[in-house]
C-alpha positions as CSV (number, residue, x, y, z in Angstrom):
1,X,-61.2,72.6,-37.0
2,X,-60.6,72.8,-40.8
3,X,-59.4,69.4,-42.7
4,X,-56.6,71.1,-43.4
5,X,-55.3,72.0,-40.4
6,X,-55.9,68.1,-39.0
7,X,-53.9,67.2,-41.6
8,X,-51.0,69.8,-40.5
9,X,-50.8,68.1,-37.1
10,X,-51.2,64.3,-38.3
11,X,-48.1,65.2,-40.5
12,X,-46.2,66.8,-37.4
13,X,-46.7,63.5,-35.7
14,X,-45.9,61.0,-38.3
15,X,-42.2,63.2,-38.4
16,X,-42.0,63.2,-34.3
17,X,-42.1,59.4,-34.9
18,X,-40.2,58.8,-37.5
19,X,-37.1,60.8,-35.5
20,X,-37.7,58.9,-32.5
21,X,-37.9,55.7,-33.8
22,X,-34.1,56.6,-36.0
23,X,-32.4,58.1,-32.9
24,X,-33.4,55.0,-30.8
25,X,-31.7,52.5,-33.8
26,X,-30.3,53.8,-36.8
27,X,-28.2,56.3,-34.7
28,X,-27.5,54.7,-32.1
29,X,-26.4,51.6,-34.0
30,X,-23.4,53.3,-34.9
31,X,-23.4,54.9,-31.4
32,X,-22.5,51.5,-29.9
33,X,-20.6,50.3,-32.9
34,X,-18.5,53.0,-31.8
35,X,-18.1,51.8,-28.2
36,X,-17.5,48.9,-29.1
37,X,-14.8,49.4,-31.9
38,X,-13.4,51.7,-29.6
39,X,-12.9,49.4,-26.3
40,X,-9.4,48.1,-26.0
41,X,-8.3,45.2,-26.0
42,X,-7.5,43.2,-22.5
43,X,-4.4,41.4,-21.9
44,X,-3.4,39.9,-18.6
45,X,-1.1,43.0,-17.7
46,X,-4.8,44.4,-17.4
47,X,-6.6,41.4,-15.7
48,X,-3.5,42.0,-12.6
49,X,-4.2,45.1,-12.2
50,X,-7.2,44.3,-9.9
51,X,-7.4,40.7,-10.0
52,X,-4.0,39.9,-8.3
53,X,-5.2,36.4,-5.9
54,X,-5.9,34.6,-9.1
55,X,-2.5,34.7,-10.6
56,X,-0.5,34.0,-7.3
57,X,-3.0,30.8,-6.9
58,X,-2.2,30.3,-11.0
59,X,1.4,30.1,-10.5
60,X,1.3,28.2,-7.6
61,X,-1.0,25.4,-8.8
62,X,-1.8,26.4,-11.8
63,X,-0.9,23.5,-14.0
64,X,-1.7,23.8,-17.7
65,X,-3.9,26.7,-16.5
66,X,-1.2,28.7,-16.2
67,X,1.1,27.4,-19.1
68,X,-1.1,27.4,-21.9
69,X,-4.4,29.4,-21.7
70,X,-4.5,33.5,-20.3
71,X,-7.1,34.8,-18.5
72,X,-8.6,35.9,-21.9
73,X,-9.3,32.7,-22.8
74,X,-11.9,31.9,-20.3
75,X,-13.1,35.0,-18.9
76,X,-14.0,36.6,-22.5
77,X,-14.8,40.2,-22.1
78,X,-15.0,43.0,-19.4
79,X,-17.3,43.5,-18.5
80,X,-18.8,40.6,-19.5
81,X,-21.6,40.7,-22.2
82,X,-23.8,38.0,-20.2
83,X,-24.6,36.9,-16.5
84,X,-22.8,33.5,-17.0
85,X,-19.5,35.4,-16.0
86,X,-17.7,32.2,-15.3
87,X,-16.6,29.9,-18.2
88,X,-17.8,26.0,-18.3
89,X,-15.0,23.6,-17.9
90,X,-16.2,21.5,-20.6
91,X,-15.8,24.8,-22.9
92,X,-12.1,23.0,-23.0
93,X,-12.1,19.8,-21.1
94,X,-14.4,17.8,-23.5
95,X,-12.3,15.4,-25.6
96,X,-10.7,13.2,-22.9
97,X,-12.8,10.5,-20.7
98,X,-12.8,11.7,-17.0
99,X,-14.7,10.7,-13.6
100,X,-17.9,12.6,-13.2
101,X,-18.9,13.4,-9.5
102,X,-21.9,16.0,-9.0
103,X,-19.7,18.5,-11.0
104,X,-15.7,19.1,-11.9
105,X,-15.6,21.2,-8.7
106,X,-16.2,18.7,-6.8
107,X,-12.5,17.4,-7.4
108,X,-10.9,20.4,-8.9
109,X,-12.5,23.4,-6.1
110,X,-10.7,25.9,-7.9
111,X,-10.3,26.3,-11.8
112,X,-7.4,29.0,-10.5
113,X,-5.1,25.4,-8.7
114,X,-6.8,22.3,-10.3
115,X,-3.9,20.7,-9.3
116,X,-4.9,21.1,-5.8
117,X,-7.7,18.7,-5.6
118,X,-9.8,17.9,-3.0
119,X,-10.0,14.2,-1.8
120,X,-13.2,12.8,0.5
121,X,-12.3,10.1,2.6
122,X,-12.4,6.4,1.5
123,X,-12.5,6.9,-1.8
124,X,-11.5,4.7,-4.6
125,X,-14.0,4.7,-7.4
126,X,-12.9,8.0,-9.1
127,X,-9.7,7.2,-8.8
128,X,-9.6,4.6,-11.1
129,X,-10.7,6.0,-13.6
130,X,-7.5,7.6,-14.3
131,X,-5.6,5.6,-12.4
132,X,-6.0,2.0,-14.1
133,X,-2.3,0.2,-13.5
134,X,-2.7,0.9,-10.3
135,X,-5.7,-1.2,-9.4
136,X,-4.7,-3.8,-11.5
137,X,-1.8,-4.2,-9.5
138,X,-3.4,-4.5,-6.4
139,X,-6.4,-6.9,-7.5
140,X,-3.5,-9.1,-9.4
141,X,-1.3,-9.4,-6.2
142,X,-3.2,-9.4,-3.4
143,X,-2.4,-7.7,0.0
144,X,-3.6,-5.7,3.2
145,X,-3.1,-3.0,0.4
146,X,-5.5,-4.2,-1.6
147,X,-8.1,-4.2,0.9
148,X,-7.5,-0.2,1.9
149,X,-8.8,2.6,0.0
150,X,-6.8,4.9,-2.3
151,X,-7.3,7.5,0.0
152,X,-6.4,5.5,2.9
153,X,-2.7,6.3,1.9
154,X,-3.1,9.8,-0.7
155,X,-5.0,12.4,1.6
156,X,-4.5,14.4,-1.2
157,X,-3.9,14.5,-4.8
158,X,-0.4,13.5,-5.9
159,X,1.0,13.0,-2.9
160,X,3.3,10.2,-2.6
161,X,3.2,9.1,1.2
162,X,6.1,7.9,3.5
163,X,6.0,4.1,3.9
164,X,6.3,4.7,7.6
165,X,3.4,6.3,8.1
166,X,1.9,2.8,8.6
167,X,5.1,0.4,8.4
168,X,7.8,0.2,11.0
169,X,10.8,0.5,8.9
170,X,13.6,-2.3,8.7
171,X,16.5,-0.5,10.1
172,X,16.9,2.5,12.0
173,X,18.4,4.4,9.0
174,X,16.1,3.5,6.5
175,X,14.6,5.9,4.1
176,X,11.8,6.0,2.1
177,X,13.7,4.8,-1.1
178,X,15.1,1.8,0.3
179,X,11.2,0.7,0.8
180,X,11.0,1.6,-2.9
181,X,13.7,-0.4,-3.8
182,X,12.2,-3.9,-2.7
183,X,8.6,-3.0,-2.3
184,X,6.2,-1.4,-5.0
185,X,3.4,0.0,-3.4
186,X,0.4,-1.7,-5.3
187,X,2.4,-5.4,-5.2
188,X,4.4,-5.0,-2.0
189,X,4.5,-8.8,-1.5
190,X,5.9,-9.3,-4.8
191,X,9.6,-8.8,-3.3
192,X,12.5,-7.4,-5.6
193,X,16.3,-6.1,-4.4
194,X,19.5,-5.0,-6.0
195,X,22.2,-7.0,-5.8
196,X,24.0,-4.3,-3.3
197,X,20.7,-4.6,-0.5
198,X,22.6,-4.7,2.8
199,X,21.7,-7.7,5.1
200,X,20.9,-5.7,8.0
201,X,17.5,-4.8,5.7
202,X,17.0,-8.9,5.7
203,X,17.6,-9.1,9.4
204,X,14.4,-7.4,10.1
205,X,12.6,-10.2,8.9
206,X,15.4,-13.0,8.7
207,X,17.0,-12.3,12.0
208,X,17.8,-16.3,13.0
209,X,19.4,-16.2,9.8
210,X,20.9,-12.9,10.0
211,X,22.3,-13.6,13.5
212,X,23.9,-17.3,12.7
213,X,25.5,-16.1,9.4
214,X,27.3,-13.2,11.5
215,X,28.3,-15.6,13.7
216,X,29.6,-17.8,11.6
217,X,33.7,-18.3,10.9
218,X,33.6,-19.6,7.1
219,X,33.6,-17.6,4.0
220,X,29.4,-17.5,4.0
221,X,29.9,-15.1,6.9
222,X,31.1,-13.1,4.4
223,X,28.6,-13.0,1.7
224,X,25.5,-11.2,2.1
225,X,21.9,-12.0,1.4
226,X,21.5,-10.8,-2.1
227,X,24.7,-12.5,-2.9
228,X,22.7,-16.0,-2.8
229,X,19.1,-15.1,-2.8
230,X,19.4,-13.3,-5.6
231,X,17.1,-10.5,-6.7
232,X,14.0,-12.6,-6.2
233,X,12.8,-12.5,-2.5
234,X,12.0,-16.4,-1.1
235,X,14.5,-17.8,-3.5
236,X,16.1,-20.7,-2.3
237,X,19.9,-21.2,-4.0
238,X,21.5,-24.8,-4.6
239,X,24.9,-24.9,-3.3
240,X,25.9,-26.2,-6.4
241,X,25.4,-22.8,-7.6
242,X,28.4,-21.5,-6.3
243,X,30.4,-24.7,-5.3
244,X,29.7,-26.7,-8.8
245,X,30.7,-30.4,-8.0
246,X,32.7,-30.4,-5.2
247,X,33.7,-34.0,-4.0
248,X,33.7,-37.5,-6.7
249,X,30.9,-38.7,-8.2
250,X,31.0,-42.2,-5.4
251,X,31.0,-39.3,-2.7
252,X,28.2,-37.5,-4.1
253,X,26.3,-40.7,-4.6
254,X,26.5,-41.5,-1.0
255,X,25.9,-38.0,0.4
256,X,23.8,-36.2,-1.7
257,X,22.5,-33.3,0.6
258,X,25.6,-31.1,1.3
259,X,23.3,-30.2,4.5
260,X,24.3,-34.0,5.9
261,X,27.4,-33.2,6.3
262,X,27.8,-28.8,5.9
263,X,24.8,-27.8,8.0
264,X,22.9,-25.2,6.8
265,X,23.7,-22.6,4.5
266,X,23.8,-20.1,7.3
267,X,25.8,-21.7,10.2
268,X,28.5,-24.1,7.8
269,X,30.0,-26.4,10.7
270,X,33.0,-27.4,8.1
């Protein structure tokens, strides 16, 4: 073959090239520019369309999952430009200190409820890491509570249990705020009442006391617990309290103890 006609067919090559190499970039840069100028943009009408268990478990457990972020927010794209199609919690949860198990899922199992989390049994150690007042409380004022896990009473997150689960209540009627109302749960020996606790609620405990103060035919048997123990459980009152100085000084002198001569508090004789 002539030089000239290998150069003919070198130069037919060099343009076959040069094409292939432009239509597989330079045109179809603006090809996919195009595709992806001209993809809409989601909103969570969109996401609902197919994806309609997320939202129902969002609004039923969402928490701040469902107030303040969309489904755009962690689930960028669709479809989604890599194979790491579900979002990192620590893409949003970094700034506040927080119990670290294997992983967040193994507390929160499903981004979708978080607030439905997932306790183990005998479990306490996680807990306090949010949960600080609560463990000071118990270590400070020391009970059978303190010696039971948190779990032991919250099976599950947030749940607040019934004091009778475990207790036998005071009175028939009782509910679980009148346990409240003397008892907090991480001090429960550290006894408070309102002035208006009925004595029946006393008698549970105090019922020698209860039953001669019923009995009784003076004015104490109309007073009740609270009205001389006041708010402070195990306080003992001094008749003087009420009765100031009741008899002369040379009396008073000669019979100091008002019991002498009164009896107790509960069963006055005079």
């Amino acid at each position: 073959m002539s030089k000239k006609y290998n150069k003919i067919q070198l130069m037919k090559h060099t343009v076959a090239a040069t094409f292939a190499i432009f239509l597989t970039t330079g045109a179809a840069a603006p090809f996919a520019l195009a595709q992806d100028t001209e993809r809409p943009v989601l909103t969570v009408d969109d996401c609902v369309k197919c994806h309609d268990a997320a939202p129902q478990a969002i609004e039923s457990a969402g928490g701040k999952h469902k107030t303040e972020v969309t489904c755009i927010d962690c689930h960028e794209g669709h479809p989604p430009k890599n194979t790491d199609i579900i979002p990192q919690c620590s893409k949003c949860h970094t700034d506040e200190k927080h119990f670290e198990l294997e992983g967040c899922l193994g507390c929160h199992t499903n981004p979708h409820t978080p607030l439905k989390i997932t306790l183990a049994d005998n479990l306490t150690e996680p807990c306090l890491t949010c949960h600080t007042d609560q463990i000071d409380q118990l270590k400070q004022n020391l009970s059978k509570h303190t010696e039971q896990s948190c779990t032991t009473c919250h099976t599950a997150h947030g749940e607040l249990p019934s004091c009778t689960n475990c207790h036998t209540p005071h009175s028939e009627d009782m509910v679980q705020s009148d346990c409240l109302s003397c008892h907090k749960p991480h001090m429960p020996l550290q006894v408070t009442y309102p002035d208006d606790t009925p004595s029946k609620l006393c008698a549970s405990c105090h019922q020698t006391a209860y039953d001669l103060l019923m009995a009784n035919t003076t004015k104490h048997h109309e007073r009740s617990c609270a009205d001389c123990h006041k708010s402070q459980h195990k306080m003992i009152p001094k008749c003087q309290d009420c009765h100031g100085v009741p008899h002369p000084e040379d009396m008073m002198k000669k019979f100091p103890i008002c019991g002498d001569c009164h009896g107790i508090a509960h069963d006055v004789t005079k």
